[in-house]
C-alpha beads as a LAMMPS data file, in Angstrom:
LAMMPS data file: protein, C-alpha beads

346 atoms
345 bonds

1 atom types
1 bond types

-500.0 500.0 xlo xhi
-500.0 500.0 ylo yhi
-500.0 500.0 zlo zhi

Masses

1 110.0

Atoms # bond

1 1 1 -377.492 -148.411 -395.361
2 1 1 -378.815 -147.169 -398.667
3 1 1 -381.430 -144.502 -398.670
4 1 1 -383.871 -147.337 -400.544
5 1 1 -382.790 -149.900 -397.300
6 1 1 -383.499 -146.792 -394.751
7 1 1 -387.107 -145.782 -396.037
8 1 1 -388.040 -149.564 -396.634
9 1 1 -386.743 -150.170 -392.519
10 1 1 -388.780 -147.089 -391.469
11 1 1 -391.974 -148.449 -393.521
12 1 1 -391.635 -151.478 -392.150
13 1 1 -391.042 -150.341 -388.419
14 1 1 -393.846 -147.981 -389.136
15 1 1 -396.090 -150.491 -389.712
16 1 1 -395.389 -152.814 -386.966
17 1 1 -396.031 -149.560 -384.691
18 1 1 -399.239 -149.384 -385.737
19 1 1 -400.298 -153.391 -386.076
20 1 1 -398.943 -153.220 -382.550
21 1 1 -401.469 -150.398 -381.443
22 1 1 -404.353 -151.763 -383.765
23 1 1 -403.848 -155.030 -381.640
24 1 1 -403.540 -153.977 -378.348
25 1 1 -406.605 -151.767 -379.341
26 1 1 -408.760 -155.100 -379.823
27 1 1 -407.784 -156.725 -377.079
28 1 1 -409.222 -154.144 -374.871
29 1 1 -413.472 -154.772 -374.239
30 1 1 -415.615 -152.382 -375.610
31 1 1 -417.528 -150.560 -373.286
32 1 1 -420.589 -147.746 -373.855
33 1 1 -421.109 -144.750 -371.626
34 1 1 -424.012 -143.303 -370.997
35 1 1 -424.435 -139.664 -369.667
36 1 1 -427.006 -138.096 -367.818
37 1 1 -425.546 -135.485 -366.015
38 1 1 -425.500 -134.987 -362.390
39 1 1 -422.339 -133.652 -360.295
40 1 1 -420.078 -135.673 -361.879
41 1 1 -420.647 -133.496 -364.984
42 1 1 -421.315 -130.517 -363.080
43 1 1 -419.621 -127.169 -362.947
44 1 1 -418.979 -124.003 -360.266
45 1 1 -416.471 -120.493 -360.627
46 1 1 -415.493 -121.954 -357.394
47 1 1 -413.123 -124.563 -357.070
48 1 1 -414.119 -125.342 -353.122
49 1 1 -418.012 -125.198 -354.160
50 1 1 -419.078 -128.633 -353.041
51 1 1 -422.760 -128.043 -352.772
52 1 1 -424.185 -124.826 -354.855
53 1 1 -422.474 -125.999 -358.397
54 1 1 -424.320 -126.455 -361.883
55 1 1 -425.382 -130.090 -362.013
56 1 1 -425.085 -131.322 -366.274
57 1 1 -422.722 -128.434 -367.582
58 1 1 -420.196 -130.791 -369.169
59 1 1 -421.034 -133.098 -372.102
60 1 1 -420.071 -136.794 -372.013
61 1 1 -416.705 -135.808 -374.775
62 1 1 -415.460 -133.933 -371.735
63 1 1 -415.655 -136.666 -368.951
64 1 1 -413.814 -138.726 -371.361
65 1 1 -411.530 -136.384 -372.420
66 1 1 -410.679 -136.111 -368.409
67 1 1 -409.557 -139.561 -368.250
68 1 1 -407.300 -140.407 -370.739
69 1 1 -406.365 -143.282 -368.462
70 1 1 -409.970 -145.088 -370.021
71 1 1 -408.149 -145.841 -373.285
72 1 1 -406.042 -148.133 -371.480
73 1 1 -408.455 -150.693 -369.657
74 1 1 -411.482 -150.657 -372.725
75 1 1 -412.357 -149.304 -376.126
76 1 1 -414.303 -146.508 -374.796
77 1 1 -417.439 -144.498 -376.865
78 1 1 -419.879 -142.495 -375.171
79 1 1 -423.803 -141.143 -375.664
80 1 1 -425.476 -138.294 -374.228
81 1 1 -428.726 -139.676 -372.993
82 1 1 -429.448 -136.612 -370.791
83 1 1 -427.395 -133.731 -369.260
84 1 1 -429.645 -133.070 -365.878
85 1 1 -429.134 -133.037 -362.170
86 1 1 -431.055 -136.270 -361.193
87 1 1 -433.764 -135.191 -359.361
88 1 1 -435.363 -134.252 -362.796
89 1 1 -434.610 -137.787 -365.120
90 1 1 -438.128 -139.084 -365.471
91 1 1 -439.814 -142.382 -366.877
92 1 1 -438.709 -141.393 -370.551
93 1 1 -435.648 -141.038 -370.002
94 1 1 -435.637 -144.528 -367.613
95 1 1 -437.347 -145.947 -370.622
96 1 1 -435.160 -144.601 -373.120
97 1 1 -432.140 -145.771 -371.377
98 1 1 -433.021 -149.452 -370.565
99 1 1 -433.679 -149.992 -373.855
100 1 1 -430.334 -148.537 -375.318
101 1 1 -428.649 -150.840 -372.904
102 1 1 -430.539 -153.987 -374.140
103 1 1 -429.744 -153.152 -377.366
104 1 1 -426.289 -152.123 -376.730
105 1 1 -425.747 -155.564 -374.470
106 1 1 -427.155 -157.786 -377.454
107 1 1 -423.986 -157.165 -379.568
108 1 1 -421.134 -158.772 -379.245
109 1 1 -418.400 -155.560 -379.633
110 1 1 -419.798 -153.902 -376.114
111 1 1 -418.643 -156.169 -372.840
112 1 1 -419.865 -153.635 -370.626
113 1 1 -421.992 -149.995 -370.043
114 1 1 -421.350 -147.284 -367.733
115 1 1 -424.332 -144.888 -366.775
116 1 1 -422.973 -141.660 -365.566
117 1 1 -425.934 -140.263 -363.046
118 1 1 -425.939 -137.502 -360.147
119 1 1 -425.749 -139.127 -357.135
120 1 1 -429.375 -137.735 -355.547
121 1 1 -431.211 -140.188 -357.122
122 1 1 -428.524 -142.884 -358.884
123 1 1 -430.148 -145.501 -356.790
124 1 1 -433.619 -145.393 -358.409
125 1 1 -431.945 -145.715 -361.813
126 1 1 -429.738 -147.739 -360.702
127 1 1 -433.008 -150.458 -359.522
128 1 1 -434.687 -149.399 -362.501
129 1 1 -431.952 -150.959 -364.717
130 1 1 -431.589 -153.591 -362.948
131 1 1 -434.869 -155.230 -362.980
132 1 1 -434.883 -154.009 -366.914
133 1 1 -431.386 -155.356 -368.299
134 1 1 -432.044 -158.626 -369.711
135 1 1 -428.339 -159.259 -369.762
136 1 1 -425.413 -160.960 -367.844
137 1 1 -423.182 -157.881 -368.963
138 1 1 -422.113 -155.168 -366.891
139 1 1 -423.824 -152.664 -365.788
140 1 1 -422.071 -150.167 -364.000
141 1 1 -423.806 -147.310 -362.378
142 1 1 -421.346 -143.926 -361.544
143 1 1 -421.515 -140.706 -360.238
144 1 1 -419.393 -138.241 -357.591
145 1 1 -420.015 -135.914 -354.882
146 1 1 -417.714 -133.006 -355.587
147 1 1 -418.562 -131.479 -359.227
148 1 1 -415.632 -131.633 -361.871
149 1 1 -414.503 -127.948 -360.622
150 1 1 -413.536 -128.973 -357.327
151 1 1 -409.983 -129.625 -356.121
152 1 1 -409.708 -133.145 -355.568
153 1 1 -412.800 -134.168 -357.539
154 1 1 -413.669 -137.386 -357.323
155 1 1 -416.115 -137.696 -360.730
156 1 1 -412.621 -138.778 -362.708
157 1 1 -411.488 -141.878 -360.727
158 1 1 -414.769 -143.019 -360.036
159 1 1 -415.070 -143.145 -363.951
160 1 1 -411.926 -144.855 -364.384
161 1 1 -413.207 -147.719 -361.695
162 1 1 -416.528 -147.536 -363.169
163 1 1 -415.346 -148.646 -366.914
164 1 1 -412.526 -150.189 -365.323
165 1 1 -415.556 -152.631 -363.251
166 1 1 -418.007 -152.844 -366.846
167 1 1 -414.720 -154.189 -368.878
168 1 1 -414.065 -156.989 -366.315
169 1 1 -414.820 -160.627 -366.763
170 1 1 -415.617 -161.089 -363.025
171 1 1 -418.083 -158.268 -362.961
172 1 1 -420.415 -160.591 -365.215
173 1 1 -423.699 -162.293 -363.856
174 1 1 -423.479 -159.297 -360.862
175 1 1 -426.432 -157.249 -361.947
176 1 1 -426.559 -154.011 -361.843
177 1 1 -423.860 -152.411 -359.754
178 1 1 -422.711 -148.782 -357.855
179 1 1 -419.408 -147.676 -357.969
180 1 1 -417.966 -144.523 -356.149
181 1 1 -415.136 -143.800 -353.748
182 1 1 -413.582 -147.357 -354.417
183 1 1 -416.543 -149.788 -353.384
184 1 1 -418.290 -151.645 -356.015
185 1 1 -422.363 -151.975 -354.473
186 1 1 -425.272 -154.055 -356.220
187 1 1 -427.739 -151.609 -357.359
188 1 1 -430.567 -153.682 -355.954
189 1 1 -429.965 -152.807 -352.341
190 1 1 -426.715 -150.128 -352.226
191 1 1 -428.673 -146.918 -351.184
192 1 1 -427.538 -142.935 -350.680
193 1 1 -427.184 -142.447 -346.471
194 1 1 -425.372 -139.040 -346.327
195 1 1 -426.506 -135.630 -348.035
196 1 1 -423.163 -134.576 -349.008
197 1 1 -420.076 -136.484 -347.820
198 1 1 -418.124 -138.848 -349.951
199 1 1 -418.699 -142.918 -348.449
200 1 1 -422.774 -142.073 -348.640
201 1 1 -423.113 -144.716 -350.849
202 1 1 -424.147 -148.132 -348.815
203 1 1 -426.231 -151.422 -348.116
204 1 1 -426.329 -151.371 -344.591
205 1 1 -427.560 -154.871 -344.034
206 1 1 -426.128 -156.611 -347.313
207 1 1 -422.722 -154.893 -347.423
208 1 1 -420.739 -154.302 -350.351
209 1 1 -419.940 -156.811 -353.379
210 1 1 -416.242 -156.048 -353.426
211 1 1 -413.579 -152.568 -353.634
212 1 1 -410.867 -151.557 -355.524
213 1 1 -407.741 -152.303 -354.690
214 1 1 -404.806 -149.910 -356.852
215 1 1 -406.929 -149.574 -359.741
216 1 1 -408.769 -152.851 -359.604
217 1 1 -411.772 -155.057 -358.529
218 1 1 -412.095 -157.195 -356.117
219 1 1 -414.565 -159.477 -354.920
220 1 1 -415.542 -160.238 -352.241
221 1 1 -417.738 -163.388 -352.958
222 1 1 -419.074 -165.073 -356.490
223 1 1 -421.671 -163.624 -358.300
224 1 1 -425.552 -163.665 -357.168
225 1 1 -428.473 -162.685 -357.166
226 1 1 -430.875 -160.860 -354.802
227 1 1 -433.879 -163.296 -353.554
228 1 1 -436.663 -163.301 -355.702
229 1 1 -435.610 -160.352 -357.886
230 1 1 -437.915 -159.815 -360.570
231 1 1 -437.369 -159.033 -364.400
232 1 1 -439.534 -156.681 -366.500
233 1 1 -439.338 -156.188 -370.468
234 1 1 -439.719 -152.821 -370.937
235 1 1 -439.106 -152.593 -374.715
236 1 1 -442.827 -152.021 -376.258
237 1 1 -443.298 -149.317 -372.886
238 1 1 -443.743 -145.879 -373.818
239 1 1 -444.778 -144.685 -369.906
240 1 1 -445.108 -146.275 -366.576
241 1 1 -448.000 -146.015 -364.286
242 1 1 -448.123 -143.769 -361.568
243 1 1 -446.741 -144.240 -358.000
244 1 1 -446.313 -141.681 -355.247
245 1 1 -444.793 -141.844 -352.328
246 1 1 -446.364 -140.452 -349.202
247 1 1 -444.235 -139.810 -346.011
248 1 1 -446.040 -140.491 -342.453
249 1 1 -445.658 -139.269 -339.445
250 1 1 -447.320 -137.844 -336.051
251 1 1 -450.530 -136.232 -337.440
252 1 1 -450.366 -137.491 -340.876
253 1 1 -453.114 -135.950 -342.897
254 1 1 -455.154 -138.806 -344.721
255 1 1 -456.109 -136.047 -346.946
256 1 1 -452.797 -136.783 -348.615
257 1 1 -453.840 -140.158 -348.965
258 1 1 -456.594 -139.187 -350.846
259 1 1 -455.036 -136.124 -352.930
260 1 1 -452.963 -139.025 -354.070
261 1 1 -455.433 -141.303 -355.373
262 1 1 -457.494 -138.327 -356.986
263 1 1 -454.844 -137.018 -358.597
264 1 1 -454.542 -140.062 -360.984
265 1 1 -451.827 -142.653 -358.672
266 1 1 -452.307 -146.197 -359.970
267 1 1 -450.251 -147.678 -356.252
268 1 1 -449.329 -145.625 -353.516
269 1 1 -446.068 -146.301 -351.489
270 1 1 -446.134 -145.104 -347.755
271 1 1 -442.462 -144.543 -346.135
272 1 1 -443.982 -145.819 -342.652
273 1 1 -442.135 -145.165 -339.196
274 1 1 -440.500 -147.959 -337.695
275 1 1 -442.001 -151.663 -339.582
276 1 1 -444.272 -149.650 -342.003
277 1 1 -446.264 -148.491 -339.181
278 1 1 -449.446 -145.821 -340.255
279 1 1 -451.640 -143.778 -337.771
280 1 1 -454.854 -145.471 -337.408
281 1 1 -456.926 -142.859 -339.169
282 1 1 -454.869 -143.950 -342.547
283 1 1 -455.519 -147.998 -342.365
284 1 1 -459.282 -148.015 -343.490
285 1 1 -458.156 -145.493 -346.811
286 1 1 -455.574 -148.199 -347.488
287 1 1 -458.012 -150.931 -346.867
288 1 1 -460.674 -149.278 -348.709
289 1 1 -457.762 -148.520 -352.104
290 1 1 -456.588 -152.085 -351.788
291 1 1 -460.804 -153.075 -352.283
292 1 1 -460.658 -150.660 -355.395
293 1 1 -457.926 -152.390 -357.169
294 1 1 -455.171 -149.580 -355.926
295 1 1 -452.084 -151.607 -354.597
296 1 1 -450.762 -149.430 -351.481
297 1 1 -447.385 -150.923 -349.985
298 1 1 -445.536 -149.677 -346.549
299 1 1 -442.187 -149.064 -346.918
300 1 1 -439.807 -147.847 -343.986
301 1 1 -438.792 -144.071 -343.934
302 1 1 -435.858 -145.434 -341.344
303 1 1 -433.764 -146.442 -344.149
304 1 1 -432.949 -149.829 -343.030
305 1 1 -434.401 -153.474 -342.240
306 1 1 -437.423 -155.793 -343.509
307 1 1 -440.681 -154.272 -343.706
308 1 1 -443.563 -157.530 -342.803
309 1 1 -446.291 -158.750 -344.381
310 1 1 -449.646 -156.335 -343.066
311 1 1 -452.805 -156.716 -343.360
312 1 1 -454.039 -153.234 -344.882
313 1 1 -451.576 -152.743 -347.821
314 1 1 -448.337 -154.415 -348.680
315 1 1 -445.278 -154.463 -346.691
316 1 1 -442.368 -153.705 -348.993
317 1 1 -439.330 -156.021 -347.771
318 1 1 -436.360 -155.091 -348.085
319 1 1 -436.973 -152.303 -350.392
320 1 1 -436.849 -148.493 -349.437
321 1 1 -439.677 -146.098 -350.603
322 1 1 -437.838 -145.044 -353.369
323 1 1 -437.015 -148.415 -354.852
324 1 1 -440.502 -150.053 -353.781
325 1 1 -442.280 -146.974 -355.995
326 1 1 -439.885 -148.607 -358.604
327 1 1 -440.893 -151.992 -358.684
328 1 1 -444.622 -151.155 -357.654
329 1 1 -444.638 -149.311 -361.089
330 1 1 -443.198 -152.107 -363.341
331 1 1 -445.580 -154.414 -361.641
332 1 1 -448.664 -152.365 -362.473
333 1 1 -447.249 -153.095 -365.893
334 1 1 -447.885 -156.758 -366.315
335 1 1 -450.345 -157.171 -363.877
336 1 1 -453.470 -156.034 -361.856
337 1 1 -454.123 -159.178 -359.353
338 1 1 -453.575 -157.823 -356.133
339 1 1 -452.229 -161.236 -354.975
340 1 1 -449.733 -161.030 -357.877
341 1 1 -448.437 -157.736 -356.752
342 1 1 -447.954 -158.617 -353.186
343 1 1 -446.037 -161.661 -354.328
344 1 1 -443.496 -159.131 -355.763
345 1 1 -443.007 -157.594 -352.193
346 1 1 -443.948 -159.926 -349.623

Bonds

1 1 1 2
2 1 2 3
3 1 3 4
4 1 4 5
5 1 5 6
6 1 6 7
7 1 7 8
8 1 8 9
9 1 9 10
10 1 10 11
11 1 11 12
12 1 12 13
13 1 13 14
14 1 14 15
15 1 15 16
16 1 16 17
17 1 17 18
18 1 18 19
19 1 19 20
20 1 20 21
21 1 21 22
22 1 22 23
23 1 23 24
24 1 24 25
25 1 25 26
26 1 26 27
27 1 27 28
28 1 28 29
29 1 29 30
30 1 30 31
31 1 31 32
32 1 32 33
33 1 33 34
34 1 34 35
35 1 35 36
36 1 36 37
37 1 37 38
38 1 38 39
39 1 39 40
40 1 40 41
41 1 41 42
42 1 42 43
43 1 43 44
44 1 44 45
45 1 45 46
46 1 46 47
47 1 47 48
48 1 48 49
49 1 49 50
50 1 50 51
51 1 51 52
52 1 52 53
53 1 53 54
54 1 54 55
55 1 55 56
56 1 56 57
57 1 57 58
58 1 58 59
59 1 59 60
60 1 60 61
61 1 61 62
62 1 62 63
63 1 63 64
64 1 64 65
65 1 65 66
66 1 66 67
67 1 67 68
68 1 68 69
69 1 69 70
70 1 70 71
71 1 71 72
72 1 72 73
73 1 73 74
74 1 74 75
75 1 75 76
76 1 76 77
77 1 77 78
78 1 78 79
79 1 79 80
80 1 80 81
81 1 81 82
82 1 82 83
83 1 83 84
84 1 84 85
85 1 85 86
86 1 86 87
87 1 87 88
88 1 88 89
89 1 89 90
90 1 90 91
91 1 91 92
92 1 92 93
93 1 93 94
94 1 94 95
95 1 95 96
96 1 96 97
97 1 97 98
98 1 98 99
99 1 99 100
100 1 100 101
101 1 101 102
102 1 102 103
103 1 103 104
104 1 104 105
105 1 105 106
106 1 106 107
107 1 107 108
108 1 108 109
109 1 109 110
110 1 110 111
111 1 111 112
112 1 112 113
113 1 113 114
114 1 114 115
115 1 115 116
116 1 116 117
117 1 117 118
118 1 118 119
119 1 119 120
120 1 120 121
121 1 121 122
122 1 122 123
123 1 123 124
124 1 124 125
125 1 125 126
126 1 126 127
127 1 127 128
128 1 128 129
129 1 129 130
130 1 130 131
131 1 131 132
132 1 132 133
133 1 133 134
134 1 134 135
135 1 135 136
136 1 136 137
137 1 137 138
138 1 138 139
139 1 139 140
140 1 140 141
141 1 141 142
142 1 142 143
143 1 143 144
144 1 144 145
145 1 145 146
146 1 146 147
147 1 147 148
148 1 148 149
149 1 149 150
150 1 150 151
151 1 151 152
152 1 152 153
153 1 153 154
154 1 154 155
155 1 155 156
156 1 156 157
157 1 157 158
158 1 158 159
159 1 159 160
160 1 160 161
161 1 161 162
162 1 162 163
163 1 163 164
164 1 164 165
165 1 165 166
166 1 166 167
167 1 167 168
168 1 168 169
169 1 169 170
170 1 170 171
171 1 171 172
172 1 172 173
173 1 173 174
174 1 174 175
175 1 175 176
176 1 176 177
177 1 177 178
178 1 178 179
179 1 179 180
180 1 180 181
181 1 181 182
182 1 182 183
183 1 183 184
184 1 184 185
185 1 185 186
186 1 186 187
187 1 187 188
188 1 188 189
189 1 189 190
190 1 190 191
191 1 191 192
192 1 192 193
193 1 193 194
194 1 194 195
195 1 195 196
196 1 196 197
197 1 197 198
198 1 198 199
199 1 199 200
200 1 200 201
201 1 201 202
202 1 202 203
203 1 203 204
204 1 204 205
205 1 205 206
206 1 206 207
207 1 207 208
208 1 208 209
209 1 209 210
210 1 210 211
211 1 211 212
212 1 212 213
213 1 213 214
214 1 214 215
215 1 215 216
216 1 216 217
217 1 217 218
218 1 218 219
219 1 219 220
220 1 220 221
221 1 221 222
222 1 222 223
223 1 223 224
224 1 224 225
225 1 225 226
226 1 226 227
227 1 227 228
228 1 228 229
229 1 229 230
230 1 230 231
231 1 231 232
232 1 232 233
233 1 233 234
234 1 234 235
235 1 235 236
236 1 236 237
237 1 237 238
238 1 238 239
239 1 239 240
240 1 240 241
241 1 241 242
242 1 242 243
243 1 243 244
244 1 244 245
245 1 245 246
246 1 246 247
247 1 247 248
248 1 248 249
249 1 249 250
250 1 250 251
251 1 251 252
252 1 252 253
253 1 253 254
254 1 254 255
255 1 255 256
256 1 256 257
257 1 257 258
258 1 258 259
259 1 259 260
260 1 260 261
261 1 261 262
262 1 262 263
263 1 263 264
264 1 264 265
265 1 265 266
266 1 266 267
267 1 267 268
268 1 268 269
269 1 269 270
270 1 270 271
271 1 271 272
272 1 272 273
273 1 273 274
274 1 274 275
275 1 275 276
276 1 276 277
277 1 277 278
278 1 278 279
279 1 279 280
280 1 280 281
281 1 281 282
282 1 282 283
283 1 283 284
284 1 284 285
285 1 285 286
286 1 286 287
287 1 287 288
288 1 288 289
289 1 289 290
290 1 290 291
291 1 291 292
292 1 292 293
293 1 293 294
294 1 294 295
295 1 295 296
296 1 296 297
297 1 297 298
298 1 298 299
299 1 299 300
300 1 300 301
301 1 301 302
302 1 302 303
303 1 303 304
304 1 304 305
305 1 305 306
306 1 306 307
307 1 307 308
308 1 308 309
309 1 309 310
310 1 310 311
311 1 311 312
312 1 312 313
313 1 313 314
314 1 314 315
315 1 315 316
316 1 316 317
317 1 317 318
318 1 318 319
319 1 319 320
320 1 320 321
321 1 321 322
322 1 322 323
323 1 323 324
324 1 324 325
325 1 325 326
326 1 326 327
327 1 327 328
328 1 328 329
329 1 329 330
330 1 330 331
331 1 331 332
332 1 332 333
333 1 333 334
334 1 334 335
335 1 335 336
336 1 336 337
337 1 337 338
338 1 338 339
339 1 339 340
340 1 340 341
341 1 341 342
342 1 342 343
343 1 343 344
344 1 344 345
345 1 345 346
């Protein structure tokens, strides 16, 4: 072959190589990560520190850059919303987020998002987004248990499933979802049951939407959606009202009641013992909020079952404290009929 022949070949091969990568490139779905911080970001000088790490010390370049697997399932970018542990993400950055997602959803490059959260409060988010997301899309809520230091981490393959979950046709219509140590939960009930170990993340009483299985979903049943579930447009929202969350038991002060309300609460949640159950000395301050225009609804503090309909306040369902200050919030939004608000709960 003549040296003209050999560099024309090489050109040629050259540029089939990179057609070929180019191509395979666009077949994959796009999908946006978002990073907030949390464990799976986090950071210790030990490398068996489980529990006393750094929670946000890595940026959202370096998760990727940990999984180079990512490249091979979607076309991967990534944002840093926040870099926090998740006790401290607030209503701006709830706000902030939900409507980066909507706008991210409404185009047709991104199939998917991935929100990478700590774990302590992923399920609040997780709600949050899911009554906010006008969109059939993927939404794909991640964290880990063991920071990014730790032998055996789990933060990387939980990120692989995670964008793995967002770039798959049969995670569409799902809602939002949870996804860590292989099971895929919906974000509307899945809930955190265990301080520290590894399968904390559950829905006792609705189960799990489907696992992975060697890299990938699957399913248990067809897509759905939870009874009832609500949508709120959050876009023109610069804050939320207030909600707090008051925790009852033997001796309960009512005094907390009332710190509550003076303190500037627009609804009050009360994780009750047993079905939303309050001592006796608490039902006429509930009664007498409920007259004032101050929505109060009883939650369980036992972590599982149906909360009933009451008679002084609201009884919460299905919903948890935690996810009932949620939706008690984005009701107050649209709407101050008490009969209105109940019909979100009960």
């Amino acid at each position: 072959m003549t040296p003209r022949r050999l560099v024309a070949a090489i050109s040629i091969a050259a540029c089939s190589l990179a057609y070929g990568i180019q191509a395979n490139a666009a077949e994959h779905p796009g999908v946006k990560i978002y990073a907030t911080g949390g464990t799976i970001a986090g950071s210790s000088a030990s490398s068996t520190d489980t529990t006393n790490y750094k929670s946000g010390s890595l940026g959202v370049q370096a998760l990727l850059d940990a999984v180079p697997e990512l490249a091979d399932v979607a076309e991967v970018t990534g944002e840093q919303i926040a870099n926090t542990g998740s006790s401290n993400i607030d209503q701006e950055i709830l706000l902030k987020l939900s409507k980066a997602i909507n706008e991210e959803l409404a185009t047709d490059a991104t199939h998917g998002v991935v929100i990478t959260h700590g774990t302590d409060t992923l399920e609040e988010t997780g709600f949050f987004l899911d009554l906010t997301v006008d969109s059939d899309k993927p939404v794909v809520m991640v964290g880990a248990m063991r920071p990014a230091t730790a032998i055996s981490a789990d933060g990387p393959f939980n990120l692989l499933e995670a964008v793995t979950l967002a770039a798959d046709e049969g995670a569409e219509g799902r809602g939002a979802m949870i996804v860590l140590n292989d099971r895929i939960g919906s974000a509307y009930y899945t809930t955190k049951t265990n301080a520290i170990m590894m399968d904390t993340f559950k829905a006792t009483e609705q189960g799990y939407l489907g696992a992975f299985i060697s890299g990938k979903p699957h399913f248990y049943y067809t897509p759905a959606t939870p009874t009832d579930k609500p949508r709120f447009d959050v876009t023109s929202l610069d804050g939320l009202p207030k909600v707090d969350i008051i925790y009852a038991h033997q001796e309960m002060d009512p005094a907390l009641f009332t710190a509550a309300l003076d303190n500037g609460a627009k609804g009050i949640v009360i994780a009750g013992s047993g079905n939303g159950s309050i001592p006796e000395t608490v039902k006429p301050l509930v009664k007498q909020a409920m007259a004032d225009g101050i929505p109060v609804v009883r939650s369980t503090r036992t972590g599982n079952g149906i909360v009933s309909a009451k008679e002084e306040g609201i009884g919460s369902g299905a919903l948890n404290p935690q996810k009932a200050r949620i939706l008690l919030s984005l009701a107050l939004t649209e709407t101050d009929d008490m009969d209105k608000v109940r019909g979100y709960f009960e």
